[in-house]
C-alpha positions in Angstrom: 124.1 77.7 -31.1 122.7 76.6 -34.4 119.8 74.8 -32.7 118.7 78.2 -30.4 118.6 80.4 -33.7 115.8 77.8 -35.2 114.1 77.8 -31.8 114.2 81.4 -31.7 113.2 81.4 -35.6 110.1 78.9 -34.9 108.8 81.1 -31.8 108.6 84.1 -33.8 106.7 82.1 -36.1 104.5 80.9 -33.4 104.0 84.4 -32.5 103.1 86.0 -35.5 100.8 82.9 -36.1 98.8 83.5 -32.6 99.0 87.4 -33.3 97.6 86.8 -36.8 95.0 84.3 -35.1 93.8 86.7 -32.4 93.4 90.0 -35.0 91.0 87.7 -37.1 89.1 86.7 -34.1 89.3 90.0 -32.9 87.6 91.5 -36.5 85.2 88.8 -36.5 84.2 89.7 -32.6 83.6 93.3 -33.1 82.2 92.4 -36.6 79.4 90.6 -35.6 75.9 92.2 -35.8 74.8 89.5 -32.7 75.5 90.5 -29.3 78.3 88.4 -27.9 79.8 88.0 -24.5 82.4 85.6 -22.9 82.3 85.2 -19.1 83.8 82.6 -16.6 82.1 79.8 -14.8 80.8 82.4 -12.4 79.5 84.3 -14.9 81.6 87.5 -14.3 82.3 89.1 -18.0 85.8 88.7 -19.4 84.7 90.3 -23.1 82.1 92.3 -24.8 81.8 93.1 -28.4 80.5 96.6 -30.1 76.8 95.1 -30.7 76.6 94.2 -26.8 77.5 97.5 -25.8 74.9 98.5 -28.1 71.9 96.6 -26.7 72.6 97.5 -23.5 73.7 100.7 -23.4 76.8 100.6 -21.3 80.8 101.2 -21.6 82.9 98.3 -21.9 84.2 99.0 -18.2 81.0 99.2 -16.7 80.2 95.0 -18.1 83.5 93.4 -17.8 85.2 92.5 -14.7 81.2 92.0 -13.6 78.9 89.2 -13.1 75.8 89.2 -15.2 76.8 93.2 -15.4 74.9 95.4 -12.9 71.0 94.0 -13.4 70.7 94.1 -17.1 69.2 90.7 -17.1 66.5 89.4 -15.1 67.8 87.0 -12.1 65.1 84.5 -13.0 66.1 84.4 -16.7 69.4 83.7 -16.1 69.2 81.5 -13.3 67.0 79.2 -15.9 69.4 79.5 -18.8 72.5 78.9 -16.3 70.2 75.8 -15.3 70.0 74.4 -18.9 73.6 75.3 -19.7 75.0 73.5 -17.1 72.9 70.1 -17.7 73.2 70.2 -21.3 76.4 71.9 -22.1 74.6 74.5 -24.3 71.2 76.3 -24.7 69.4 77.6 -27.9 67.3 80.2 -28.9 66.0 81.2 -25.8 63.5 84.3 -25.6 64.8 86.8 -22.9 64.8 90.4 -21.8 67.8 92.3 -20.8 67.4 95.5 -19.2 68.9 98.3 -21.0 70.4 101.1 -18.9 68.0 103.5 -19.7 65.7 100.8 -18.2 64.0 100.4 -21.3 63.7 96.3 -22.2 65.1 94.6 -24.7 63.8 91.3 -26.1 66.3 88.9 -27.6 66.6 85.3 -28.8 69.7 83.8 -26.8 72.1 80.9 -27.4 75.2 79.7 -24.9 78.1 77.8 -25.2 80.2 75.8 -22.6 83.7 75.6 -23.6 86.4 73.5 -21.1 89.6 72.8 -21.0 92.3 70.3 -21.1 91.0 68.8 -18.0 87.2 69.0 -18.5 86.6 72.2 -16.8 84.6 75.0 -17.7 87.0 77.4 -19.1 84.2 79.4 -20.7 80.8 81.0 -21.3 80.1 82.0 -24.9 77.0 84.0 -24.9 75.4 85.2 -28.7 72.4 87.4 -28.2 69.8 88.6 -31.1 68.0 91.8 -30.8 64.2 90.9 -31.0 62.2 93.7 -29.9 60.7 94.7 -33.1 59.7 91.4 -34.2 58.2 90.7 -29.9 55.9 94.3 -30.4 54.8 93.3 -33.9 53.6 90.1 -32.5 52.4 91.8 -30.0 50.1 94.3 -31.9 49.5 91.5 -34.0 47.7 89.6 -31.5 46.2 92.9 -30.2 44.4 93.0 -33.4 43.5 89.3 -33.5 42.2 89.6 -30.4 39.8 92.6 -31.3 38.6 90.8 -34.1 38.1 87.6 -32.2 35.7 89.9 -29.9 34.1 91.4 -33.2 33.5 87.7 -34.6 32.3 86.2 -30.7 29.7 89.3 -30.3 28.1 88.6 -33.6 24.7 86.8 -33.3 25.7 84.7 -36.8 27.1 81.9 -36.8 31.0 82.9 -38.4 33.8 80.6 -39.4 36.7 80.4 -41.9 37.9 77.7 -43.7 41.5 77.6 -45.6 42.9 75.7 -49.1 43.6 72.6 -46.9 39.2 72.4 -46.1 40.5 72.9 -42.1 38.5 75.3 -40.0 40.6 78.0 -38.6 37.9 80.4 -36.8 34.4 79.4 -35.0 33.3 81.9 -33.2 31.1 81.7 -30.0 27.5 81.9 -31.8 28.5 79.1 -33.3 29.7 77.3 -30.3 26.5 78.1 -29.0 24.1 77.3 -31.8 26.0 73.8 -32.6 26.8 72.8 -29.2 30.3 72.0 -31.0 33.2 74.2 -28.9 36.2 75.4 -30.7 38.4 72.5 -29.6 36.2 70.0 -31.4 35.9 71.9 -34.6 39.6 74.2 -34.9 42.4 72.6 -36.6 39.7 69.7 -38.4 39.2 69.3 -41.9 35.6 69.5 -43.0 36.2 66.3 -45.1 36.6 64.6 -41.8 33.6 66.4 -39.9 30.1 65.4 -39.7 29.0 69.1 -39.0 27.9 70.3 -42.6 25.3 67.5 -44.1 25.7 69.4 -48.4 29.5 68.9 -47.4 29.8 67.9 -51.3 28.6 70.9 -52.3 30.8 73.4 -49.9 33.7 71.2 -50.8 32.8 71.8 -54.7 32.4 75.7 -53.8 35.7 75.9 -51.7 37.9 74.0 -54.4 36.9 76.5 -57.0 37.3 79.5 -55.3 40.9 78.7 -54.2 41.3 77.7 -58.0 40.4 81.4 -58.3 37.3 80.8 -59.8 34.1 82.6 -59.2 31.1 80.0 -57.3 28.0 80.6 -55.4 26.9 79.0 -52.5 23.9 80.3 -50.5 22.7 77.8 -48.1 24.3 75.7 -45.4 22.4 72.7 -43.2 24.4 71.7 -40.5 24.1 68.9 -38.1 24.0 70.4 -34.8 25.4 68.1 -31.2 22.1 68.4 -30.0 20.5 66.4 -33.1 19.1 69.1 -34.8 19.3 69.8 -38.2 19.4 73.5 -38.9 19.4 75.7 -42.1 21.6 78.8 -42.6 22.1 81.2 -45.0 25.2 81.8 -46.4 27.6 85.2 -46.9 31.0 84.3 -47.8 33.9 86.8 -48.0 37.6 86.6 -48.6 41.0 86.8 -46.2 43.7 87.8 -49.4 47.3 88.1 -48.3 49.6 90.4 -49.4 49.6 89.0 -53.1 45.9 89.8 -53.2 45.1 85.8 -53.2 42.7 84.1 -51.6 44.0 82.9 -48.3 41.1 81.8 -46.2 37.2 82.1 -46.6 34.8 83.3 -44.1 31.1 82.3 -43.7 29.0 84.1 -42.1 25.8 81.9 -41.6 22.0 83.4 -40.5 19.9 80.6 -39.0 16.7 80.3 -41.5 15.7 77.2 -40.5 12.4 78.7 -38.3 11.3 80.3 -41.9 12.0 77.2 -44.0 9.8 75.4 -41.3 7.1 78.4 -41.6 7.2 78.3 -45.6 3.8 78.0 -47.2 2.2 79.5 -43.8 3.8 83.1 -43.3 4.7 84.4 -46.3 5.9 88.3 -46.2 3.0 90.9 -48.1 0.2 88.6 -46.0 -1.9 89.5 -42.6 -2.8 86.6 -39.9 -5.3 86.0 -38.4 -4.5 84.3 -34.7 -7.0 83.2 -33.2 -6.1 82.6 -29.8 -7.6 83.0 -26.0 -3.7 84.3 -25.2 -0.5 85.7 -26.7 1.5 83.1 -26.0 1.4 81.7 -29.6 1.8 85.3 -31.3 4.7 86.0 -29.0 6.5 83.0 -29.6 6.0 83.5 -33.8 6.9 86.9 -33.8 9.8 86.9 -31.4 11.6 83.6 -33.3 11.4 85.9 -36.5 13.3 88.6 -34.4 16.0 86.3 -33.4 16.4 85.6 -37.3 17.3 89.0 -38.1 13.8 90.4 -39.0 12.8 94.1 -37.5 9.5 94.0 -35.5 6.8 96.5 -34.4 5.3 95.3 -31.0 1.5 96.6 -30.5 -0.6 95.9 -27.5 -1.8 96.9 -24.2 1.4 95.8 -21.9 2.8 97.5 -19.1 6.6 98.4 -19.1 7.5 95.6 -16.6 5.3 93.2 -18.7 7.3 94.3 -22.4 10.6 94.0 -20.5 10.1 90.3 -19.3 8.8 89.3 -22.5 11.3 90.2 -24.6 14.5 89.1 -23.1 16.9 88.3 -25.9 15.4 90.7 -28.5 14.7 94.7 -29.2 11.2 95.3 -31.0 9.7 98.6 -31.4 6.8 99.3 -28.9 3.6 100.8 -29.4 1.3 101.3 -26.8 -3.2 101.4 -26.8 -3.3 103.4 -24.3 -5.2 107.3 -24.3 -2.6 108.2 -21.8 1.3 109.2 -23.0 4.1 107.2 -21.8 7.3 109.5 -21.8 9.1 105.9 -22.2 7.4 104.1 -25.3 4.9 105.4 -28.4 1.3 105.8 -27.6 -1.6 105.1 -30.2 -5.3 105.3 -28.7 -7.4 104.9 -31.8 -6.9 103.3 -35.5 -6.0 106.3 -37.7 -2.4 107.2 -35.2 -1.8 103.1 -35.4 -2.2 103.2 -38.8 0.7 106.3 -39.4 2.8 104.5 -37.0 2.7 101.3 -38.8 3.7 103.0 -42.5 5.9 105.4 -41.2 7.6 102.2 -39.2 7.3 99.1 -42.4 8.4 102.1 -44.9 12.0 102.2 -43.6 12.2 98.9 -42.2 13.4 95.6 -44.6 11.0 92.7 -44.5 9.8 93.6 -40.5 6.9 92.0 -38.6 4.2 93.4 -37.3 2.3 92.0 -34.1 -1.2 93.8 -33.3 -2.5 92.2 -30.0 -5.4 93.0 -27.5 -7.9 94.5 -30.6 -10.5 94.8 -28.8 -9.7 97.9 -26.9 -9.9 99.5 -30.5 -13.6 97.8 -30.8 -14.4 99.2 -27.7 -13.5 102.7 -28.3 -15.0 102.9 -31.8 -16.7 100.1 -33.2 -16.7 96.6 -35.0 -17.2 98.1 -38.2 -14.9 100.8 -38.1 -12.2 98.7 -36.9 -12.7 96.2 -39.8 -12.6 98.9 -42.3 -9.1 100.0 -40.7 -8.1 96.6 -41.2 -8.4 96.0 -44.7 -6.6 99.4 -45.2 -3.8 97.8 -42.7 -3.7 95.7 -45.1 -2.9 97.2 -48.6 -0.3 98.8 -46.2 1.3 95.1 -45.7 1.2 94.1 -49.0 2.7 97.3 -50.3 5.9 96.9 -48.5 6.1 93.7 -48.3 5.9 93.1 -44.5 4.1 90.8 -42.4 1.1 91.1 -40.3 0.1 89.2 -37.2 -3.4 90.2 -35.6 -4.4 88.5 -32.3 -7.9 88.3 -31.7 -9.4 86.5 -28.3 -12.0 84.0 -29.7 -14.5 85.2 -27.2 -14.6 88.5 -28.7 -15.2 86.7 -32.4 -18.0 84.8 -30.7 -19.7 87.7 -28.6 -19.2 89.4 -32.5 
């Protein structure tokens, strides 16, 4: 009798202890802010707490009692996760969607959990689900941006690159890929320190080290050592990437090749006319279009047809003038020395440092006369000097000689 009263006593105790047990696991269940859910080994749903019901926008009775609920996840997804659960007893932090009922989607980080029981079976699926949408479309508008910019850099004509604290190069965009011969996989990720690309790497190291000590420097010229074998000079414009502390968190070089004018110093300097003295344009061509591709405006004069300008200037966008007496509703016309001479000022007057290319002379001789044309010239002249321009004048020899 004595021993059924403790029995009795003990089973109550047990009872309170497993009510006591399940209330705490209950509060901590509903509690969570993760999305939980506990299904069988054929994934039908035995329990659901509040934040699951949330995410997915369902009633308790529509999920449990259901496998994988009615469609909110993808059968792919969880066919993969099943897949790595069952080999591995677990899975962790796996990006997936669920479909919410509205049949908006929801992205979220998931985890799983095979428990078994006494006799190695699989008892249950303990699924714990974190709500990731915000974070997925920031990334996503994040690399919308990235992306634009990366466009931005790539269509420049300059050669553009950023270098962080740690001398690596984060950016090189595809004028630089293209001017270097060096692609993005051989120059991304790699530290300056262990490149052979910049050959005053001392000196950019020096200028680097002292702005990321927050430091004022100056650096205005870069040689690099192109694939090719080529040495090439570039002028420098850095600029800052600051993070949200307003420090320096990357810098960005943006590099104009200047080697053609370091090779041309001494010969063409700007504020001087030349004389070329050529039986074609070939040679006039060739100098003024390389100082277009530099960056430098130009004024294209000269007795061309339409077809002829378009297939000489393939890769660059002078301003054409025309000897002709007849208009041409597509480009300017000049037919004598005094409209040549407006169109020239008005054009070197709002251009900086442009070139100017006066070919095929002699159909101003022609028209008016040696002298005349000479005395134009020396006025062109004062005109170049003035606004510091530059002047090339091709004249066929056989005219100078017949002169």
């Amino acid at each position: 009798m004595e021993s059924n009263i403790i029995l009795a006593a003990i089973n109550k105790i047990a009872e309170e202890n497993v009510r006591e047990s399940e209330e705490k696991y209950r509060s901590i269940f509903e509690s969570a802010s993760e999305a939980i859910t506990i299904s069988d080994n054929n994934g039908k749903i035995l329990d659901v707490n509040s934040a699951a019901l949330e995410i997915l926008g369902y009633e308790s009775e529509e999920l449990i009692g259901k496998i994988a609920a009615p469609g909110y996840v993808y059968p792919e997804q969880r066919k993969e996760m099943r897949q790595k659960l069952m080999k591995n007893g677990f899975v962790r932090n796996q990006e997936i969607t669920f479909k919410h009922k509205d049949g908006l989607h929801v992205n979220v980080l998931g985890s799983a959990t095979l428990l078994k029981n006494k006799n190695g079976q699989i008892d249950r699926i303990i699924g714990i689900f974190t709500d990731i949408t915000n974070r997925v479309k920031a990334e996503q508008e994040i690399k919308k941006t990235k992306d634009y910019l990366q466009n931005v850099i790539d269509s420049a004509s300059e050669i553009i690159f950023t270098i962080g604290s740690d001398y690596k190069i984060k950016t090189w965009n595809k004028s630089a890929r293209m001017i270097t011969g060096y692609k993005q996989s051989h120059i991304i990720g790699k530290s300056i320190k262990k490149l052979t690309l910049i050959e005053n790497q001392d000196e950019l190291k020096d200028y680097i080290q002292t702005i990321f000590k927050g430091k004022i420097s100056k650096l205005e010229e870069l040689t690099i050592n192109t694939s090719f074998g080529i040495k090439k000079q570039f002028s420098v414009s850095p600029s800052f990437i600051r993070d949200e502390s307003k420090n320096v968190n990357e810098i960005l070089f943006v590099c104009r090749d200047i080697s053609y004018e370091k090779e041309r110093h001494g010969k063409l300097l700007f504020g001087q006319s030349y004389l070329i003295s050529e039986a074609t344009s070939k040679t006039a061509l060739d100098i003024f279009t390389e100082m277009l591709r530099i960056g430098h405006p130009g004024l294209y004069i000269a007795r061309t047809s339409n077809i002829e300008i378009k297939n000489i200037f393939t890769d660059v966008s002078p301003t054409v003038v025309k000897l002709s007496m007849e208009k041409d509703m597509k480009q300017i016309t000049c037919s004598n020395f005094e409209e040549i001479l407006s169109t020239i000022k008005g054009y070197v007057t709002k251009e900086k440092q442009p070139i100017v290319l006066l070919d095929r002379i002699e159909y101003l001789i022609i028209n008016s006369s040696f002298e005349s044309v000479i005395r134009n010239i020396y006025r062109l002249n004062d005109i170049i000097g003035k606004h510091n321009c530059l002047l090339l004048l091709r004249i066929s020899p056989s005219l100078l000689d017949k002169t």
